[in-house]
TORKOL-4160 file (C-alpha; in steps of 0.2 Angstrom, whole numbers, padded with zeros to 4 digits, m for minus):
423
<pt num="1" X="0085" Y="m0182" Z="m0028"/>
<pt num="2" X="0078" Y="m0167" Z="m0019"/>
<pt num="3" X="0062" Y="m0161" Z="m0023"/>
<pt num="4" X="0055" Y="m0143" Z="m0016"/>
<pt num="5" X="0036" Y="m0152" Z="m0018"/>
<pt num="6" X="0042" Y="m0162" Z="m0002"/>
<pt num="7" X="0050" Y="m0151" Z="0009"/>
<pt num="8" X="0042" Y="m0145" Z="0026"/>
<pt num="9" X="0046" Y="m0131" Z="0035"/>
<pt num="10" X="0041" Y="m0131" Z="0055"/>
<pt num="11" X="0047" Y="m0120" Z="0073"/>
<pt num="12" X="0046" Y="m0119" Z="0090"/>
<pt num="13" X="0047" Y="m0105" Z="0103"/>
<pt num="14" X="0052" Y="m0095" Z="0111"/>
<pt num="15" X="0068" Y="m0102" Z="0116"/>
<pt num="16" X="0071" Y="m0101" Z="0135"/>
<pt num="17" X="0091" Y="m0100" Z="0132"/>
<pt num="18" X="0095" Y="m0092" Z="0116"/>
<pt num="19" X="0103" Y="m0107" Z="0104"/>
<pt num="20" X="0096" Y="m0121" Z="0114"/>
<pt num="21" X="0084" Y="m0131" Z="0102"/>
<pt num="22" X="0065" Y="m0132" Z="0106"/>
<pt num="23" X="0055" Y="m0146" Z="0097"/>
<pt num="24" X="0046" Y="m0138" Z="0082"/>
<pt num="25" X="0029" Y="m0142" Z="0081"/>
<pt num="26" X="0019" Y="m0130" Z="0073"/>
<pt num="27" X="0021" Y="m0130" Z="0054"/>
<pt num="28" X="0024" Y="m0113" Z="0044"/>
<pt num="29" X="0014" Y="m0113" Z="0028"/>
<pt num="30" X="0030" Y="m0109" Z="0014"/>
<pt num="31" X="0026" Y="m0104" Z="0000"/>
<pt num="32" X="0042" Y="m0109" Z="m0010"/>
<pt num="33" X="0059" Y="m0117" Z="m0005"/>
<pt num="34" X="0067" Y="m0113" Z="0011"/>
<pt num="35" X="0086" Y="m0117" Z="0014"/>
<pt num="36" X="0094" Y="m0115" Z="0030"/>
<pt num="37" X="0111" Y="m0108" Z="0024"/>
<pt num="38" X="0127" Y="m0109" Z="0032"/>
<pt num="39" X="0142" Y="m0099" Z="0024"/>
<pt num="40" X="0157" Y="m0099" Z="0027"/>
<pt num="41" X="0167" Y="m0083" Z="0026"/>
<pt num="42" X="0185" Y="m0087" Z="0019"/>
<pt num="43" X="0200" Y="m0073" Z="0020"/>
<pt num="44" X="0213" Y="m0075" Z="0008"/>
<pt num="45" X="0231" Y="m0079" Z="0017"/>
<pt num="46" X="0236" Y="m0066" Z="0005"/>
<pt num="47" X="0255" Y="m0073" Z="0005"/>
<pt num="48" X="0266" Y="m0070" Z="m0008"/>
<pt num="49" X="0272" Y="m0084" Z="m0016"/>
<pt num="50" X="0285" Y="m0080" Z="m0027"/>
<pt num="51" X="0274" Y="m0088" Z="m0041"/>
<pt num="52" X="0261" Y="m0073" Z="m0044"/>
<pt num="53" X="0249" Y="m0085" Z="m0036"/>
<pt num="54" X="0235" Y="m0087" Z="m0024"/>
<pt num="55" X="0240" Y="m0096" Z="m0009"/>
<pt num="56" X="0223" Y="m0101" Z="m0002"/>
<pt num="57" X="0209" Y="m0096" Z="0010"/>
<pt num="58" X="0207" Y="m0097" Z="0026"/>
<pt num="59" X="0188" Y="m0098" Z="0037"/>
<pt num="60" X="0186" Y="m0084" Z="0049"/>
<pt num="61" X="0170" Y="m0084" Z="0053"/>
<pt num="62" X="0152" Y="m0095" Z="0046"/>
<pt num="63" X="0136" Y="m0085" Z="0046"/>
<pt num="64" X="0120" Y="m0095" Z="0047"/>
<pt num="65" X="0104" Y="m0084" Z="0037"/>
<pt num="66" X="0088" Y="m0091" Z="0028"/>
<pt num="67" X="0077" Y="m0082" Z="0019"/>
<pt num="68" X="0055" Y="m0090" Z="0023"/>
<pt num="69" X="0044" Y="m0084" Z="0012"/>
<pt num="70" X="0024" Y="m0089" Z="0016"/>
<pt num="71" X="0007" Y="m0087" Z="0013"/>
<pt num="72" X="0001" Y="m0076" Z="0028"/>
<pt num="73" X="m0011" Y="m0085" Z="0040"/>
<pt num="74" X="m0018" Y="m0083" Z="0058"/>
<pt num="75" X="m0006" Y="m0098" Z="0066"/>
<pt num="76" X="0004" Y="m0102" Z="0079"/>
<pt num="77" X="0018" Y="m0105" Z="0069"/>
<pt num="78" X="0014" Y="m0086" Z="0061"/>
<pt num="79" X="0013" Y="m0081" Z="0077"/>
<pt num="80" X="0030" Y="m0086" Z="0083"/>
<pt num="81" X="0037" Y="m0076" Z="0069"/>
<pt num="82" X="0027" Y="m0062" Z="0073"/>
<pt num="83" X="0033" Y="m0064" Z="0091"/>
<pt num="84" X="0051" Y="m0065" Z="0089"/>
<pt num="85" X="0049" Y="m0049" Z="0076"/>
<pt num="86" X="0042" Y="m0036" Z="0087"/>
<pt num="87" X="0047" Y="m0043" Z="0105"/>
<pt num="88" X="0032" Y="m0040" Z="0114"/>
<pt num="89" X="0016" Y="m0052" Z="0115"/>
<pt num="90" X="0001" Y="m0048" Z="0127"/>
<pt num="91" X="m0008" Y="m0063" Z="0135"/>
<pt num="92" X="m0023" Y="m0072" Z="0124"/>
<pt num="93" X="m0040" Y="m0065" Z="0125"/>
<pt num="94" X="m0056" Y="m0073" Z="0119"/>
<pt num="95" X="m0065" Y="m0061" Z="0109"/>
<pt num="96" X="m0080" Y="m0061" Z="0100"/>
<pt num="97" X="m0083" Y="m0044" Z="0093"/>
<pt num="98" X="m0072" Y="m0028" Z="0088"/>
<pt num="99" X="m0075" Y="m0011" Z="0083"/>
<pt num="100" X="m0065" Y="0003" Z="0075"/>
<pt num="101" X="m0068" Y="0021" Z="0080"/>
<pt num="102" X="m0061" Y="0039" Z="0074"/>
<pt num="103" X="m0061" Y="0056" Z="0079"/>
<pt num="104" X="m0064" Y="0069" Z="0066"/>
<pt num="105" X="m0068" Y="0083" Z="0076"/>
<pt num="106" X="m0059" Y="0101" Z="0077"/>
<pt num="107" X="m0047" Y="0095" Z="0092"/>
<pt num="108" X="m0029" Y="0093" Z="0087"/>
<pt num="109" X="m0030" Y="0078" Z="0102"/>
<pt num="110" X="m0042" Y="0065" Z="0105"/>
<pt num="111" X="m0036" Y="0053" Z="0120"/>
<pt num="112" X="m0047" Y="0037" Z="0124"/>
<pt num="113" X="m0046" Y="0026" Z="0136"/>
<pt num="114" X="m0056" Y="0008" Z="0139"/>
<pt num="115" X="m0060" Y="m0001" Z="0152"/>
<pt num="116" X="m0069" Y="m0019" Z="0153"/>
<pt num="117" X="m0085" Y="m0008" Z="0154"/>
<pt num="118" X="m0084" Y="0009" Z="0148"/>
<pt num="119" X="m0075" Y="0020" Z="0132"/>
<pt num="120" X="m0069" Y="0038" Z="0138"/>
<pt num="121" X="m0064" Y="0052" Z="0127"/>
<pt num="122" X="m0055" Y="0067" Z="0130"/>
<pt num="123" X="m0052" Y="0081" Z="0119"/>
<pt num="124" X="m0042" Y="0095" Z="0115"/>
<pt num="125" X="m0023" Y="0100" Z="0114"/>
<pt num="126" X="m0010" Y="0087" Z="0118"/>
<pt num="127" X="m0009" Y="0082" Z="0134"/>
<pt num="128" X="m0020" Y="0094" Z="0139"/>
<pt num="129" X="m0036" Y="0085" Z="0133"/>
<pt num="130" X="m0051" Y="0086" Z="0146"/>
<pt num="131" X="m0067" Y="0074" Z="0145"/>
<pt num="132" X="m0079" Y="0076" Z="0130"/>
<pt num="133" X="m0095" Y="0082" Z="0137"/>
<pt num="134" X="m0103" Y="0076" Z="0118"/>
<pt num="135" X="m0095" Y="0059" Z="0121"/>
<pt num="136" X="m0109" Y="0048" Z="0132"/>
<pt num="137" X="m0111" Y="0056" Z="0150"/>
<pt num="138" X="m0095" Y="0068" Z="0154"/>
<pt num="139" X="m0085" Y="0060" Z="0141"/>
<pt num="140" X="m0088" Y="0044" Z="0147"/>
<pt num="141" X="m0098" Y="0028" Z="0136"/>
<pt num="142" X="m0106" Y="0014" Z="0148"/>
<pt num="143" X="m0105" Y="m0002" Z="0140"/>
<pt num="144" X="m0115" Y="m0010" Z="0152"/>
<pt num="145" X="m0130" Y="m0020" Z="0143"/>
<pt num="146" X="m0124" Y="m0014" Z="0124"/>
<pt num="147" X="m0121" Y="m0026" Z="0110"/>
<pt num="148" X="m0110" Y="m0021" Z="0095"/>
<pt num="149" X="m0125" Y="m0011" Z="0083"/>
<pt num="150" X="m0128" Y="m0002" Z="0098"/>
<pt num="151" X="m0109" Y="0004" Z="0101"/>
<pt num="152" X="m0109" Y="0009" Z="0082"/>
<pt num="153" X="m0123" Y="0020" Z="0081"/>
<pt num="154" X="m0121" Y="0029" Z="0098"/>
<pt num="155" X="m0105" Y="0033" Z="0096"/>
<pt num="156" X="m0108" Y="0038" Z="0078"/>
<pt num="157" X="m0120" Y="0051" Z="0084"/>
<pt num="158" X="m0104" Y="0057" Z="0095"/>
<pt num="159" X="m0099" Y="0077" Z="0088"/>
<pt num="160" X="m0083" Y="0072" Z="0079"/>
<pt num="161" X="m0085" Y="0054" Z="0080"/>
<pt num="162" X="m0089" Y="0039" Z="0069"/>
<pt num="163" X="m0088" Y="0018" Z="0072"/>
<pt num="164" X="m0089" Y="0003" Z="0062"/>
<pt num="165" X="m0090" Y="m0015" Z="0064"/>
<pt num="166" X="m0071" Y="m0019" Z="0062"/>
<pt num="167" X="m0078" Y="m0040" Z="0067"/>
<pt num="168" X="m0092" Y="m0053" Z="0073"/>
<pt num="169" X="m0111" Y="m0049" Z="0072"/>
<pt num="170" X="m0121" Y="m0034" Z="0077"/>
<pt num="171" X="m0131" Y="m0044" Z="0091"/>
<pt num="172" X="m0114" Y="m0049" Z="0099"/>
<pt num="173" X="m0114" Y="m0043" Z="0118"/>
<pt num="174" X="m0103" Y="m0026" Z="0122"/>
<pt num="175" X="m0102" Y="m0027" Z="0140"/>
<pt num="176" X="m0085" Y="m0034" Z="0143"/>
<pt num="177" X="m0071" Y="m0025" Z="0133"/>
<pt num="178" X="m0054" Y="m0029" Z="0130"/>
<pt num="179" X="m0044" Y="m0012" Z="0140"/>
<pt num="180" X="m0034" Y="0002" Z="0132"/>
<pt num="181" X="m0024" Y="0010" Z="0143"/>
<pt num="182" X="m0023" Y="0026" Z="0131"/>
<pt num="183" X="m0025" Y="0029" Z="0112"/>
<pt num="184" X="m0024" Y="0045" Z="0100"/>
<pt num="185" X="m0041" Y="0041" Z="0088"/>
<pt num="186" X="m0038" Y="0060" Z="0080"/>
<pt num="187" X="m0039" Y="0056" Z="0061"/>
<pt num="188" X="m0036" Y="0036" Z="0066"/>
<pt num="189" X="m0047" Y="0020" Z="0071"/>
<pt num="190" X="m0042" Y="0013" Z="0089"/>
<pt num="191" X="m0047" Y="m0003" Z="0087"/>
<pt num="192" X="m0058" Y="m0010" Z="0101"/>
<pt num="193" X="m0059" Y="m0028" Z="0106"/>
<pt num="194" X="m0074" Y="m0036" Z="0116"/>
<pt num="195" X="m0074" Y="m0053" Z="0126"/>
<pt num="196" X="m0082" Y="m0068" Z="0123"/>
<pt num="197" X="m0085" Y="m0083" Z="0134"/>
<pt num="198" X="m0087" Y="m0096" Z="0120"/>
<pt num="199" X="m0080" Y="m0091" Z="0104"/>
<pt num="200" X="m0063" Y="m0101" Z="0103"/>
<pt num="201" X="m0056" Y="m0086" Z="0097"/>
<pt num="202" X="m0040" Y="m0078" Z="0104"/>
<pt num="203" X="m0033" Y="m0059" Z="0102"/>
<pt num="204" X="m0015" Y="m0056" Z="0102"/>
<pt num="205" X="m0009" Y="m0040" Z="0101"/>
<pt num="206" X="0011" Y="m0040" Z="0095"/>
<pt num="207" X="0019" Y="m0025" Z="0100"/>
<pt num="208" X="0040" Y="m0020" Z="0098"/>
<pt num="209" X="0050" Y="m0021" Z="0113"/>
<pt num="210" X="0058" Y="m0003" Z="0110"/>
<pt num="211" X="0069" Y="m0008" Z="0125"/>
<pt num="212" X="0087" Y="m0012" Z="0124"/>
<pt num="213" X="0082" Y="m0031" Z="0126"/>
<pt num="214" X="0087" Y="m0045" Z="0112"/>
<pt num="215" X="0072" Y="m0048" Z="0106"/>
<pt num="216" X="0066" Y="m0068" Z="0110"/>
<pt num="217" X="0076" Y="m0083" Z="0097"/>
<pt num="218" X="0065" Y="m0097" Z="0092"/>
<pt num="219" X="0071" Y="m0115" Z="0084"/>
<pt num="220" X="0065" Y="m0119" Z="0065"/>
<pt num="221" X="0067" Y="m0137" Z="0054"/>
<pt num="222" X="0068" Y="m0140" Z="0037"/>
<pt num="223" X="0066" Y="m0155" Z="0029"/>
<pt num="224" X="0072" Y="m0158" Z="0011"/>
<pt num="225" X="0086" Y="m0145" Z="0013"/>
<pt num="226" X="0098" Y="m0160" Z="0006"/>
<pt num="227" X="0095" Y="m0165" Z="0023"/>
<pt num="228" X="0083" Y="m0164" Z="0040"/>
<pt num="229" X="0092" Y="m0148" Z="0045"/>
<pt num="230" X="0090" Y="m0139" Z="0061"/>
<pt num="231" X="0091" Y="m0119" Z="0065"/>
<pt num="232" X="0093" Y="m0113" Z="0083"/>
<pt num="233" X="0094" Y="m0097" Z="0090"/>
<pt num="234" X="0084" Y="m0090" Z="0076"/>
<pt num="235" X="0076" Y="m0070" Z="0078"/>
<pt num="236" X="0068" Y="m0061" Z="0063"/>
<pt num="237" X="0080" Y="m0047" Z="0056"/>
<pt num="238" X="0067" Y="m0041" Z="0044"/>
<pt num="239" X="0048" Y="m0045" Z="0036"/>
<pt num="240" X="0040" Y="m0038" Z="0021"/>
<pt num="241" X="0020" Y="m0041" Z="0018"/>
<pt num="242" X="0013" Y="m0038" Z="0002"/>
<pt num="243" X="m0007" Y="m0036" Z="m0002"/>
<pt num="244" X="m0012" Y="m0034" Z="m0019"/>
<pt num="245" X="m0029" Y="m0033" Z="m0029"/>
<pt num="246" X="m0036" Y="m0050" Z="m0034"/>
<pt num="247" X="m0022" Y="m0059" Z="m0024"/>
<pt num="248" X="m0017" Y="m0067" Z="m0007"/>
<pt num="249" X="m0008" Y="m0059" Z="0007"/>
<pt num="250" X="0011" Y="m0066" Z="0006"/>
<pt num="251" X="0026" Y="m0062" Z="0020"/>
<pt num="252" X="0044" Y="m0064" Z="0016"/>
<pt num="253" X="0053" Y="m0066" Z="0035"/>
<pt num="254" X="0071" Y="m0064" Z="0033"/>
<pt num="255" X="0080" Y="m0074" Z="0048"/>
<pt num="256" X="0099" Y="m0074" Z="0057"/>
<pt num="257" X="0102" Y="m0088" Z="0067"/>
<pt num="258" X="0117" Y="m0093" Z="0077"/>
<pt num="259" X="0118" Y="m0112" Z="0071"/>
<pt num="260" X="0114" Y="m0126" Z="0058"/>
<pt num="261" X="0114" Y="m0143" Z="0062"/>
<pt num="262" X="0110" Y="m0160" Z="0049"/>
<pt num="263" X="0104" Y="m0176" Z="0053"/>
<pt num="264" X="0086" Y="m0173" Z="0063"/>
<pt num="265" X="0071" Y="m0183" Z="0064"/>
<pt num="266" X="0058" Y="m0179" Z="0051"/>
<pt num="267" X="0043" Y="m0167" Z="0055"/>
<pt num="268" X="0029" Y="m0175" Z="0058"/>
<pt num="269" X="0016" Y="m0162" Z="0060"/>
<pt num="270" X="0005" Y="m0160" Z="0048"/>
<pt num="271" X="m0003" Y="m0143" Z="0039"/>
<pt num="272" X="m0018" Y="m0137" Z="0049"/>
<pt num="273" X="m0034" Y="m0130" Z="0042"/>
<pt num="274" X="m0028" Y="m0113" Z="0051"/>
<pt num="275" X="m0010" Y="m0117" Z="0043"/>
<pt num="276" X="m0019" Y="m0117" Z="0025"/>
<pt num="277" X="m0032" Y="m0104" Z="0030"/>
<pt num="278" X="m0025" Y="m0092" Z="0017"/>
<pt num="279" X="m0028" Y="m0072" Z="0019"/>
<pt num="280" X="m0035" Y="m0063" Z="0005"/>
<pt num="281" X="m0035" Y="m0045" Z="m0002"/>
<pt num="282" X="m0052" Y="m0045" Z="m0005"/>
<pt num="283" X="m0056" Y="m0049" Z="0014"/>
<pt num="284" X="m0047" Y="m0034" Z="0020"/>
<pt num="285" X="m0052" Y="m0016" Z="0027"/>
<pt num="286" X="m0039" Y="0000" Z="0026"/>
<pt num="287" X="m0041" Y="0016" Z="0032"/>
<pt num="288" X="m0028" Y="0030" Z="0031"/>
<pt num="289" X="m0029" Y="0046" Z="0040"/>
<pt num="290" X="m0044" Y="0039" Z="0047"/>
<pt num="291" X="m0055" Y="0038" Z="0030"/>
<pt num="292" X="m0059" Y="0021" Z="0023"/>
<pt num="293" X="m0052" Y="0017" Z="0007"/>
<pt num="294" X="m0062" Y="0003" Z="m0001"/>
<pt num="295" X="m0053" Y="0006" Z="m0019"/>
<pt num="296" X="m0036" Y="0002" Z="m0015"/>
<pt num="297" X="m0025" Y="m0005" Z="m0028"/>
<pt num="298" X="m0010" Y="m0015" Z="m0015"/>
<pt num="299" X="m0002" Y="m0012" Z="0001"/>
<pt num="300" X="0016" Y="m0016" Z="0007"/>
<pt num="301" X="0024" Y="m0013" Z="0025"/>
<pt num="302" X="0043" Y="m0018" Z="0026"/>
<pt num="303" X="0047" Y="m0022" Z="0047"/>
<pt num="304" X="0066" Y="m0019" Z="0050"/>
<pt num="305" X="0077" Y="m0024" Z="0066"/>
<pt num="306" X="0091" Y="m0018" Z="0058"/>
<pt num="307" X="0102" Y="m0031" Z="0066"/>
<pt num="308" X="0121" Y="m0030" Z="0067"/>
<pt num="309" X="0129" Y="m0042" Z="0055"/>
<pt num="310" X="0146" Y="m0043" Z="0062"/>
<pt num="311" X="0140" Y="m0040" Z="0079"/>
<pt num="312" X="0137" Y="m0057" Z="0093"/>
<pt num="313" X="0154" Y="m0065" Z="0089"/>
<pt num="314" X="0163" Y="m0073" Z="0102"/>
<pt num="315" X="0182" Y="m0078" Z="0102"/>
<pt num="316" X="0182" Y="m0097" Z="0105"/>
<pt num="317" X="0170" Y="m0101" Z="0090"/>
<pt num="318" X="0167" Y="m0094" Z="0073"/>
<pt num="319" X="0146" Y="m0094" Z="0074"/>
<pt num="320" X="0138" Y="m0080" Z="0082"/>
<pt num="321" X="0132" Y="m0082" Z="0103"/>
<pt num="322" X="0120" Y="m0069" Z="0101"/>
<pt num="323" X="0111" Y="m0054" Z="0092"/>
<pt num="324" X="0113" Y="m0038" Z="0091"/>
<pt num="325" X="0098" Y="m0027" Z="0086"/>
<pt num="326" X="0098" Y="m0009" Z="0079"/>
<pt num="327" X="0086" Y="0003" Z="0075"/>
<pt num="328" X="0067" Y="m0001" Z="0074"/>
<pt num="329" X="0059" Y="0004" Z="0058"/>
<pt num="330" X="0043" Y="0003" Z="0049"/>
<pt num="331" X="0039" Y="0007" Z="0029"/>
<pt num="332" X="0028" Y="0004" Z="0016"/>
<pt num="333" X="0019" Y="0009" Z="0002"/>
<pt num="334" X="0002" Y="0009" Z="m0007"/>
<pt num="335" X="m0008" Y="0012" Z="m0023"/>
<pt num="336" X="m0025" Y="0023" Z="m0023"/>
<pt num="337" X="m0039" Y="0031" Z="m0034"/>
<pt num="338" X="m0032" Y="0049" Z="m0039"/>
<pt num="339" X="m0049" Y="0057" Z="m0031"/>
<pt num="340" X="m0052" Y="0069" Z="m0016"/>
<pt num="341" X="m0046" Y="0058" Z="m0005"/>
<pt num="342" X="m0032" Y="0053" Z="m0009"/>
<pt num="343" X="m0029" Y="0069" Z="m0015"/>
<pt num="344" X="m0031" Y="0076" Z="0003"/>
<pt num="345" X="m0015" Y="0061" Z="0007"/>
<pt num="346" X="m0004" Y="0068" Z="m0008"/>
<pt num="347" X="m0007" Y="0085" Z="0000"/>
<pt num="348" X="0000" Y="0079" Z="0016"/>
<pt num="349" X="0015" Y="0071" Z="0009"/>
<pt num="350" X="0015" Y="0089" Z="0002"/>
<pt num="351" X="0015" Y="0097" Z="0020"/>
<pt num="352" X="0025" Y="0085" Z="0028"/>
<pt num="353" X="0011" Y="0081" Z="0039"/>
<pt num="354" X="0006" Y="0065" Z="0048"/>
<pt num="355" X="m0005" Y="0051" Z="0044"/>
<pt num="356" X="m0011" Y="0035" Z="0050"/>
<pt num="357" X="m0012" Y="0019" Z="0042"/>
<pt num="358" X="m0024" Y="0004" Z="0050"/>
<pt num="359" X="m0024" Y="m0013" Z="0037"/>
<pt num="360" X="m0035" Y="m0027" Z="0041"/>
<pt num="361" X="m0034" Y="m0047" Z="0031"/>
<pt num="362" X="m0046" Y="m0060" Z="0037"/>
<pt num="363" X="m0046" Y="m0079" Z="0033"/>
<pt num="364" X="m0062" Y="m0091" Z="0037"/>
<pt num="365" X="m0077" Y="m0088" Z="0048"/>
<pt num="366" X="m0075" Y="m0097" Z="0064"/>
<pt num="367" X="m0094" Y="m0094" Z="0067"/>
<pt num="368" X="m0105" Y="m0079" Z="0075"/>
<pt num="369" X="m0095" Y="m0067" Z="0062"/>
<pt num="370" X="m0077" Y="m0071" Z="0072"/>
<pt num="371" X="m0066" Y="m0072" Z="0060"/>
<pt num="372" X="m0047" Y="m0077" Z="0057"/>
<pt num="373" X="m0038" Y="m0060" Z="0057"/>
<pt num="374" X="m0021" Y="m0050" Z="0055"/>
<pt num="375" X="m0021" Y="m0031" Z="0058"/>
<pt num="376" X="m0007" Y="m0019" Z="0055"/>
<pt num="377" X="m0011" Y="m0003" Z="0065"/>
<pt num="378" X="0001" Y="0011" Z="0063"/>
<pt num="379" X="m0005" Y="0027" Z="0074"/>
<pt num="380" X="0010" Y="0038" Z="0064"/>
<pt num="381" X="0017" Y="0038" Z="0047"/>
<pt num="382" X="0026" Y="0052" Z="0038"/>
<pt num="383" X="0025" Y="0054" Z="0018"/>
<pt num="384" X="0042" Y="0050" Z="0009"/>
<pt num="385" X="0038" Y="0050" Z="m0008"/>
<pt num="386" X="0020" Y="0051" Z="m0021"/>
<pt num="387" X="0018" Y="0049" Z="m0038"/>
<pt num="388" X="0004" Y="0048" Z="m0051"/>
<pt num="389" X="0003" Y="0036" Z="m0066"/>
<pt num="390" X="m0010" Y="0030" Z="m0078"/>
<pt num="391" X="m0018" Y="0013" Z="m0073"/>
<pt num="392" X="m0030" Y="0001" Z="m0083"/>
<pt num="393" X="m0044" Y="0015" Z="m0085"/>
<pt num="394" X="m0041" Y="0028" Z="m0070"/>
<pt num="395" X="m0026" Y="0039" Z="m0064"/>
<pt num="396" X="m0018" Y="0032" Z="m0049"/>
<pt num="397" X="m0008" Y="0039" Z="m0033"/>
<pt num="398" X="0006" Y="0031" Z="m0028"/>
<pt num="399" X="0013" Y="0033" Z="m0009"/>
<pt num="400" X="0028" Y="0029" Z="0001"/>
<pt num="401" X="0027" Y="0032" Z="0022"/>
<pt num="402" X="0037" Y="0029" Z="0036"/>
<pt num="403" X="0031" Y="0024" Z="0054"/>
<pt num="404" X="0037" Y="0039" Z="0064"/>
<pt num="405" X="0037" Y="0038" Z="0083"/>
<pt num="406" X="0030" Y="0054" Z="0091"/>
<pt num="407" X="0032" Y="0048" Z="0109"/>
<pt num="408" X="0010" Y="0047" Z="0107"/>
<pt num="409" X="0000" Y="0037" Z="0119"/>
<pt num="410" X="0001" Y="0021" Z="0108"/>
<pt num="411" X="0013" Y="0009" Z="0103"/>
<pt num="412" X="0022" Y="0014" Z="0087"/>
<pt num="413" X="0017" Y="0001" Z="0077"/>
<pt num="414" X="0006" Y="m0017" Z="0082"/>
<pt num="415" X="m0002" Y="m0033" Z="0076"/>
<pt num="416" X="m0019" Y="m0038" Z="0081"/>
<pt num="417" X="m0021" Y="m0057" Z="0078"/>
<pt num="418" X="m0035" Y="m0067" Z="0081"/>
<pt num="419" X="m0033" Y="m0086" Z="0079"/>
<pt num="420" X="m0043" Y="m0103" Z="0083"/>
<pt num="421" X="m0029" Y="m0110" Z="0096"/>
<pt num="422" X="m0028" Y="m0100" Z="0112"/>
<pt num="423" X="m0010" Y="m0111" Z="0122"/>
């Protein structure tokens, strides 16, 4: 008899032909049951019989779903996921230090730009910002010979500007950045990466492909599902993360796939540490509007490819050959203090305004303060809805955003993951 205790869950990617199988070798760390589902969709024949009956059904079509629910980790098999979510997936970097900086300052803009060895700021309307002359020499920070605590408090003296140590240790070397081509850090933290020769861990940044492009299928295997049972052509349709107070960060991915097949050899791969590594709540950072908030209560962000359910069927065959993806969309919610703060969100909510939401999770220390790490950074969010309510002791504010894509200098919405395995 089955038993959920003994299933395993793994997959492969990205699949070079959409629907062709590639072997699954990194493990997913599932939380509960996972069933690769394949159902069948009946039409009635809808004759009349002459006997007030029903005279059968009749398969048009079979649609192949699953629904993997897991304990949020910085791992390959994570990051196949992620991958096949959003579309877009930069080369590995070794890093061994980041940063966050904001911009506080009158300007409506704040435009920077970083290169291996320098951070420039420009200031002022949009798309009309000009160099900084309070920001280094002429707008522009050499990084040549700094190391982390340095970036931090020179920039913090910046007019306008403020930084903190987002990872690694203050000693780490500044001198080789990871580049921005452009970001807006008005009222938001710009994350900034810097390299490391040695530290064996590798930044990803996962950004949507806002193309018209599929976005890239991957194979998954689930063994215990009443048998060894195979998924191919697999893409992510939708995620949602939740992060609460005194808990573990969890992700439900909801998948489509274009076939289900029985009868495969067992996983074999076992859980790694970084497979087991769990994130916690406790081990996050969240700033939104650009203001730390160390108080908050939970945080939730929905990710939605909005795929076509009747869309990729071919004549010949009643499984889907391919994908059809529809409008990209980013949501969530979170739970704050009622104080000046989050009084100054509610206010904006209020105004319609924009906001800016950047949410960090890490997992265990790979040495030199590097650490396991997923980031959310969202440049623009829109209020939809607020609420106040009575918690344990203290009033709390409730508030549900939107990503909004104002056509800015950064990708819409991105995830910053740093794991131990750089292929």
């Amino acid at each position: 008899m089955a038993k959920s205790g003994f299933m395993k869950v793994a997959v492969g990617g990205p699949e070079s032909t959409l629907g062709t199988a590639v072997a699954r070798s990194s493990r997913l760390p599932v939380s509960e049951a996972v069933f690769l589902v394949q159902k069948s969709v009946n039409e009635a024949k809808e004759f009349i019989t002459g006997r007030n009956t029903q005279a059968g059904y009749v398969k048009v079509a079979e649609e192949c779903t699953a629904s993997v629910p897991v304990n949020l980790v910085a791992s390959k098999g994570i990051r196949i996921i992620l991958g096949s979510l959003l579309g877009s997936t930069a080369a590995p970097v070794q890093v061994g230090a980041g940063v966050v900086i904001v911009y506080d300052g009158a300007e409506d803009s704040c435009k920077l730009v970083v290169t291996s060895d320098s951070i420039s700021s420009s200031i002022g309307n949009y798309g009309e910002e000009v160099a900084d002359a309070n920001f280094g020499v002429d707008g522009s920070y050499a990084l040549t010979g700094k190391t982390l605590a340095d970036v931090v408090t020179d920039v913090s003296a910046f007019t306008g500007y403020s930084a903190e140590l987002l990872y690694g240790e203050e000693t780490a070397s500044a001198a080789l950045a990871v580049a921005v081509d452009s970001a807006q850090a008005k009222s938001r933290p710009v994350p900034v990466h810097f390299t490391s020769a040695d530290s064996g861990a590798y930044l990803r940044v996962i950004t949507p492909n806002l193309t018209s492009e599929e976005l890239p299928g991957f194979s998954i295997q689930a063994d215990g599902d009443g048998d060894n049972r195979l998924g191919a052509g697999c893409i992510v349709d939708s995620m949602n993360i939740t992060a609460d107070l005194k808990a573990k960060v969890k992700a439900t991915f909801e998948l489509m796939m274009l076939t289900v097949t029985s009868g495969q050899d067992g996983i074999i791969t076992p859980l790694s540490v970084d497979d087991m590594d769990v994130l916690k709540f406790s081990d996050g950072l969240t700033y939104i509007g650009g203001e730390k908030f160390c108080y908050i209560k939970n945080v939730s962000i929905d990710v939605s490819n909005s795929h076509g359910a009747d869309e990729g069927y071919c004549q010949g065959k009643q499984t889907k050959s391919k994908h059809a993806k529809g409008p990209f969309a980013v949501s969530g919610s979170g739970t704050l203090p009622v104080d000046s703060s989050s009084e100054a969100e509610r206010i904006k909510a209020l105004a319609a305004e924009k906001s800016s939401l950047l949410t960090k999770f890490s997992g265990r220390n790979y040495g030199n303060g590097v650490r396991a790490m997923v980031l959310f950074d969202i440049p623009s969010i829109q209020y939809t809805d607020d609420s106040k309510s009575a918690g344990d002791a203290n009033l709390e504010q409730s508030l549900s955003w939107e990503m909004i894509d104002d056509l800015g200098y950064d990708a819409p919405f991105a995830i910053h993951m740093i794991s131990k395995e750089g292929e």
